[in-house]
N, C-alpha and C positions, 0 to 999 in steps of 0.2 A: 504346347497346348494342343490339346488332341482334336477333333471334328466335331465333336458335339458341346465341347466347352467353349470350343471359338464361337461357335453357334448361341449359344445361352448367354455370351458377353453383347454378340449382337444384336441378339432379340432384346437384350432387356429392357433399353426404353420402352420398346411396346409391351410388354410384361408389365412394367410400371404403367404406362396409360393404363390397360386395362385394369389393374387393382386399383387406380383412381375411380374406376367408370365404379365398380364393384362398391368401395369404399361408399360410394355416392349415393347408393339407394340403400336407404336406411331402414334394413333388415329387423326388426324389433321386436322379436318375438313375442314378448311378453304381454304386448298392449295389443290388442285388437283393433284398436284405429291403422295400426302397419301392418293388417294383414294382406293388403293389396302390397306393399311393397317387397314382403318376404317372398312373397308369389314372383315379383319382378327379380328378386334375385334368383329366385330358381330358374326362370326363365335364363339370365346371364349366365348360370352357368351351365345348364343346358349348350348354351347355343358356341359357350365358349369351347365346353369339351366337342362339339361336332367340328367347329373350326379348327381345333387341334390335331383331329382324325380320327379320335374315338365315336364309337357307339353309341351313343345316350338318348335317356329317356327319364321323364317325368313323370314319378307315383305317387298321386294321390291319397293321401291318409285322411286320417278324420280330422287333424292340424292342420298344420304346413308341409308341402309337401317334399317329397325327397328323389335327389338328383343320381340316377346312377351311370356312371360311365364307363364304358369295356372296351380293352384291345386284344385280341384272339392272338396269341403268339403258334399256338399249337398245342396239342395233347399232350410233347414230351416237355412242353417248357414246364416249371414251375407258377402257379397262380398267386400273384400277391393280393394282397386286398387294403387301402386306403382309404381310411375314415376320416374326415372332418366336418365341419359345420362352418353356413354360411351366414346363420342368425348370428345377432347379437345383443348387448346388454344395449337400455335406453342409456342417454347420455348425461344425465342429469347428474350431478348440477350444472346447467350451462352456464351460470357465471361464473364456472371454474376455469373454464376454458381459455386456455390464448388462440384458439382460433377456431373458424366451426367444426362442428366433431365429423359431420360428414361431407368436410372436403380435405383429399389427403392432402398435408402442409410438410410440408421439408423444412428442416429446422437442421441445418449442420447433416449430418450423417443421418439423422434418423426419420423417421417417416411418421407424421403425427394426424390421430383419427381415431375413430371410436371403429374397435373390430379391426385394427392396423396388426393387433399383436393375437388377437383372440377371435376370430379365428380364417380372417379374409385371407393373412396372409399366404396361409397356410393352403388354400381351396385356389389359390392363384398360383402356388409353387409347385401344387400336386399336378394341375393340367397343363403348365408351362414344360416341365420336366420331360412328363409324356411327349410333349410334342416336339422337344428337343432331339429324343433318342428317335421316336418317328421318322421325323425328317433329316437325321444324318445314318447312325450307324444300325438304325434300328432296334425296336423294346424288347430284346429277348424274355419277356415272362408276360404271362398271360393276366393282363390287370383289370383289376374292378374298383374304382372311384365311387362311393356312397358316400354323400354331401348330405346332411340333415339342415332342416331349417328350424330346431326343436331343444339343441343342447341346451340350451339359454333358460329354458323350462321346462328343464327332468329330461328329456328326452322323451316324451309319452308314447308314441307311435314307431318309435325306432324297431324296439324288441320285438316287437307282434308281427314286424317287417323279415326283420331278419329272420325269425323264427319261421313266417309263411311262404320267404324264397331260400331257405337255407339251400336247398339242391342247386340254384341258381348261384349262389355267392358263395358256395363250397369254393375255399380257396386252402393251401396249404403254408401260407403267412401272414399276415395281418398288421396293418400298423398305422396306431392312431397319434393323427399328425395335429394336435394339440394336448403343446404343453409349452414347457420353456428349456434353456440349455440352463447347466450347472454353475456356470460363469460365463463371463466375454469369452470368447475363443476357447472355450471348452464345453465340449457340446455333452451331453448326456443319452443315454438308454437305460429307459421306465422301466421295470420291470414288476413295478407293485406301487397299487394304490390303495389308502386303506376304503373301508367302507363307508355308510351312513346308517343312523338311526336316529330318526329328526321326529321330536313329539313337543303335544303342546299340555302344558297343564294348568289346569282353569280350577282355584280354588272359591270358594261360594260361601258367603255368608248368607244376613240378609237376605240377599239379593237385587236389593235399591239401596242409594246411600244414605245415609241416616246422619243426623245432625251429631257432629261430635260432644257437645254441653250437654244433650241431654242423654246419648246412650255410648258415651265411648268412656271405658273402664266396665263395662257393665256386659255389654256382647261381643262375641267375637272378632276381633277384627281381620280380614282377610290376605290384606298385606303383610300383617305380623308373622300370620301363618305361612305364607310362601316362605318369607324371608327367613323364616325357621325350614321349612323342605330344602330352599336352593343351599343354605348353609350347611346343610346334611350330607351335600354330594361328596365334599372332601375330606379327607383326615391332614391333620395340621402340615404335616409334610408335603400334603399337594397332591395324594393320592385319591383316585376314586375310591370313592365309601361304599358306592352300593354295592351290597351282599351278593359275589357272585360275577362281579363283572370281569376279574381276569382269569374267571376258573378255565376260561378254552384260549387262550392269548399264547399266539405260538411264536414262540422268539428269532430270532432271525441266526444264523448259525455264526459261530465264534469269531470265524475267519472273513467273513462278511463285516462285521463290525470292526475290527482289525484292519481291514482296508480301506472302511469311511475316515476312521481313525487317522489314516496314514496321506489323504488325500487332500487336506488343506482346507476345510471347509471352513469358510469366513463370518465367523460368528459377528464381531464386528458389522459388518455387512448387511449383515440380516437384522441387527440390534437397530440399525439406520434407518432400513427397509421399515420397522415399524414403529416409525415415529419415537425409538430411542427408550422405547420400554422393556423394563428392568427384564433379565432371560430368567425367564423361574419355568415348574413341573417336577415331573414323574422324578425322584431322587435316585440315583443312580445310573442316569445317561445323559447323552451329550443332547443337543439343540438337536443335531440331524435325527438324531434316533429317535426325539422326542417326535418329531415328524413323519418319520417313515415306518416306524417298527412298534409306536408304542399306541393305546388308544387311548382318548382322551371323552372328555365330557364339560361342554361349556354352555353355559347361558347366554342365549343371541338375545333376547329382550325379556322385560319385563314392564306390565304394563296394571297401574292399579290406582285408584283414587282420583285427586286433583294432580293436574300438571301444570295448569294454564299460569299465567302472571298473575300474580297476588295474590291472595288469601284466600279459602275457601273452606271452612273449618267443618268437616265431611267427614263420617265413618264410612269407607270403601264396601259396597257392595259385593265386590267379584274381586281379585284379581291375576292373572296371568304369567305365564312363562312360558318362552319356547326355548327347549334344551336339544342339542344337535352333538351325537356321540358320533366321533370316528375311529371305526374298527378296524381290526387286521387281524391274520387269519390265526385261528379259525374260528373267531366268534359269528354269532349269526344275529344276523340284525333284528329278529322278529325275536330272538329270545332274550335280546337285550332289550327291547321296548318291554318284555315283557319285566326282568328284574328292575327296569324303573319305575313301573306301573306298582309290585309290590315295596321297592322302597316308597317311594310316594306315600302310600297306603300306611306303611307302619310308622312313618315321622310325621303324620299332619297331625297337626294337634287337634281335642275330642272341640266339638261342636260349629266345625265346618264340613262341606261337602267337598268333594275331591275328587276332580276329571283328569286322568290322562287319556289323550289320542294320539295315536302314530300316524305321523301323514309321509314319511318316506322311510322304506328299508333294501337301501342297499348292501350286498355282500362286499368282503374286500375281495382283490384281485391279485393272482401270484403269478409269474410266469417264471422259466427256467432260463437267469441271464445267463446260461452256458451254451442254449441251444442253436440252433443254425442262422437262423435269423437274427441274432445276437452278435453271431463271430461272422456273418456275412455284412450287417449295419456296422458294427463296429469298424469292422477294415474300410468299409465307404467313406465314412467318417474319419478319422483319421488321416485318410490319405486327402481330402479336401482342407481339414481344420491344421491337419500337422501335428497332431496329437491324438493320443486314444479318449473315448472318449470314456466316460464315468459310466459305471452301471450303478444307479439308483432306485430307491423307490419313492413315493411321492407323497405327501400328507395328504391331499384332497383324496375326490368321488368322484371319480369314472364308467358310470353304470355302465357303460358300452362295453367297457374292458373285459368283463368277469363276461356279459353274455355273447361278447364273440368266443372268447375261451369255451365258453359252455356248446356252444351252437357251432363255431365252425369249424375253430381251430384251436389247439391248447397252446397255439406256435405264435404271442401277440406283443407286441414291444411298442410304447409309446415313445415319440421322438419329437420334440417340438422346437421351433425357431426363436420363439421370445427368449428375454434376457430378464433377467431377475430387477427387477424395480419395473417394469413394462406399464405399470399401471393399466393394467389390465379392471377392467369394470371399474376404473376409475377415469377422472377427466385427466385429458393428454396423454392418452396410451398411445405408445406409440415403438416400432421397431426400426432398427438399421435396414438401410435400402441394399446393404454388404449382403444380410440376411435372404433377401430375397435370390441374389444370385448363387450364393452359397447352396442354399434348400435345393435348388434346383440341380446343381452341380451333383449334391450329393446321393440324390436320386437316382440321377441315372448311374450312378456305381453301385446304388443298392439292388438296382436291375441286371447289372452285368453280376454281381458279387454273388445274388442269388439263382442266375441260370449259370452259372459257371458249377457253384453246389449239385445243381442237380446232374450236374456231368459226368 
């Protein structure tokens, strides 16, 4: 065991207290009653990266604000840059819980809390790490820590951050440290996420509800009508319908698939992972590809008429859908909002009104899993895990991804500590406490791994 690993075995319990303390203040982006709390976690981890020996400083946004922490190796070392987030999802439902969501609970091996997996871990192994190789054999590369308090909701202030200090966070690798590994003991490197295009469409009758005995058969009804648009998206095989949506869909190359193929992907697993529903889609590819390569289009709600208990014998005024497409390259999200806006238009049937709005468009995200930072994380990894680790790419939306590509570096690989079932934005998320020492281990080889490259 070398000087900074016996270090990182010793530190840990203090590692652990502190992602206790972290855990504790409940970061909640989303509700505005936690915005003094999110504030409190910026303050921890402020105060944490200054006790570790970096740099840091607190910037203010028109959100929640964002944490950046620096270690100055020198001008010939290489610059990495590490992204995470300190906010998190609200906990609800609490009476899901076997224990409170923010106090972290050991349960066997694993570590349970709300933000355990998504993303405290992560923001606790990034500055632990740092100050592992600080204090023994020293950080050979020049790093930048930007902690958001914002992922939780779009990220709004991040981009305009990045974009306004890019000469400042100019770095020549980048790597965003939430996500999850491939399996137990096989860790993963992201290398693509697809995109978003998230809209809502509001069909109109009426406009007030109207008593079903005297005017239903007679006028429109507006639920009928969606339930004819939403049944329009696909063709019986499970394809998207709308006109246009895979004319820019860029396929992932031969041997690429060839390798997912060969790598043991646990369908099973993931069948379990979702409550053991039936694996259907896109015909002609596997589960993974349907995730990582292929774009989809699904209905997150629909909302229209009576819901309540009992009867309520009502023609629907309005009613609702919000549809959330995720892309991959090289479609583009504002022109996919657009061909739903003309499907909509040409399926709704004649005497309703018909609203689409796009309220998010993200790009997808591609990186090069052959390039330096890939076969520099890769060997880190492995030599920790004891295996290579999987180059993948990811079915979610990563806004940060594409615009640090865009903005700082085209050089950008996601790498995350959770494990697949993590119950992430669910009740009892939670990660192995192995985890925590592991991330950090493997850190400081992604430090040596990368000033070593630039040698």
């Amino acid at each position: 065991m070398d000087t900074t690993d016996r270090h990182i075995r010793d530190a840990l319990p203090t590692v652990l207290s502190g992602f206790e303390e972290l855990i504790a203040i409940p970061s909640i982006s989303t509700d505005p009653a936690y915005a003094g709390s999110v504030r409190d976690a910026s303050v921890w981890v402020r105060n944490r990266m200054d006790g570790a020996g970096l740099t840091a400083e607190i910037h203010e946004t028109e959100g929640h604000p964002i944490v950046v922490g620096r270690h100055v190796a020198g001008p010939d070392a290489p610059t990495l840059l590490v992204y995470a987030h300190y906010d998190v999802q609200p906990a609800d439902p609490l009476d899901a819980w076997r224990s409170p969501p923010f106090t972290l609970t050991r349960e066997g091996e694993n570590l349970v809390a709300r933000g355990a997996a998504d993303d405290k871990a992560q923001v606790v192994v990034q500055i632990a790490a740092a100050e592992a190789a600080l204090r023994t054999t020293g950080l050979p590369v020049n790093l930048i820590l930007v902690f958001e308090g914002e992922e939780e909701v779009g990220s709004t202030h991040l981009t305009p951050f990045v974009a306004e200090h890019r000469d400042a966070l100019a770095a020549d690798h980048a790597i965003i440290a939430d996500s999850m590994m491939f399996a137990p003991d096989r860790p993963s490197l992201i290398f693509g996420m697809r995109g978003l295009a998230y809209v809502e469409i509001e069909v109109v009758g009426s406009g007030h509800d109207l008593h079903s005995g005297q005017y239903g058969g007679a006028v429109p009804n507006p639920v009928h009508a969606l339930a004819r648009i939403v049944a329009s998206f696909h063709d019986p095989q499970g394809r998207v319908a709308v006109e246009g949506f895979y004319d820019s869909v860029r396929d992932a190359p031969r041997e690429v698939r060839e390798g997912w193929a060969a790598m043991g992907y646990d369908e099973a697993a993931f069948q379990r992972s979702a409550g053991g529903a039936a694996l259907v889609g896109e015909p002609g590819y596997t589960t993974p590809e349907r995730l990582w390569i292929r774009p989809c289009l699904d209905v997150n709600g629909i909302v229209g008429g009576y819901t309540g208990p009992g009867k309520k014998t009502v023609l629907p005024g309005r009613a609702s859908a919000k549809v959330s497409c995720r892309l991959v390259p090289d479609q583009d999200p504002h022109e996919v909002t657009e061909l739903l806006r003309n499907h909509v238009r040409r399926h709704a049937p004649a005497g309703v009104d018909v609203r689409v709005e796009g309220y998010q468009a993200n790009p997808p995200f591609r990186s090069d899993p052959t390039g330096p930072l890939f076969q520099a994380a890769g060997r880190a990894l492995a030599d920790v895990y004891g295996v290579e680790p999987v180059r993948v790419a990811h079915g979610g939306t990563l806004p940060i991804a594409r615009d640090l590509a865009e903005l700082l570096t085209p050089s950008v690989a996601v790498l995350g500590l959770a494990l697949p079932g993590a119950n992430m934005h669910a009740p009892n998320e939670w990660i192995p406490a192995s985890q925590v020492e592991r991330g950090m281990r493997a850190m400081v080889r992604v430090y040596r791994e990368l000033a070593a490259e630039k040698t």
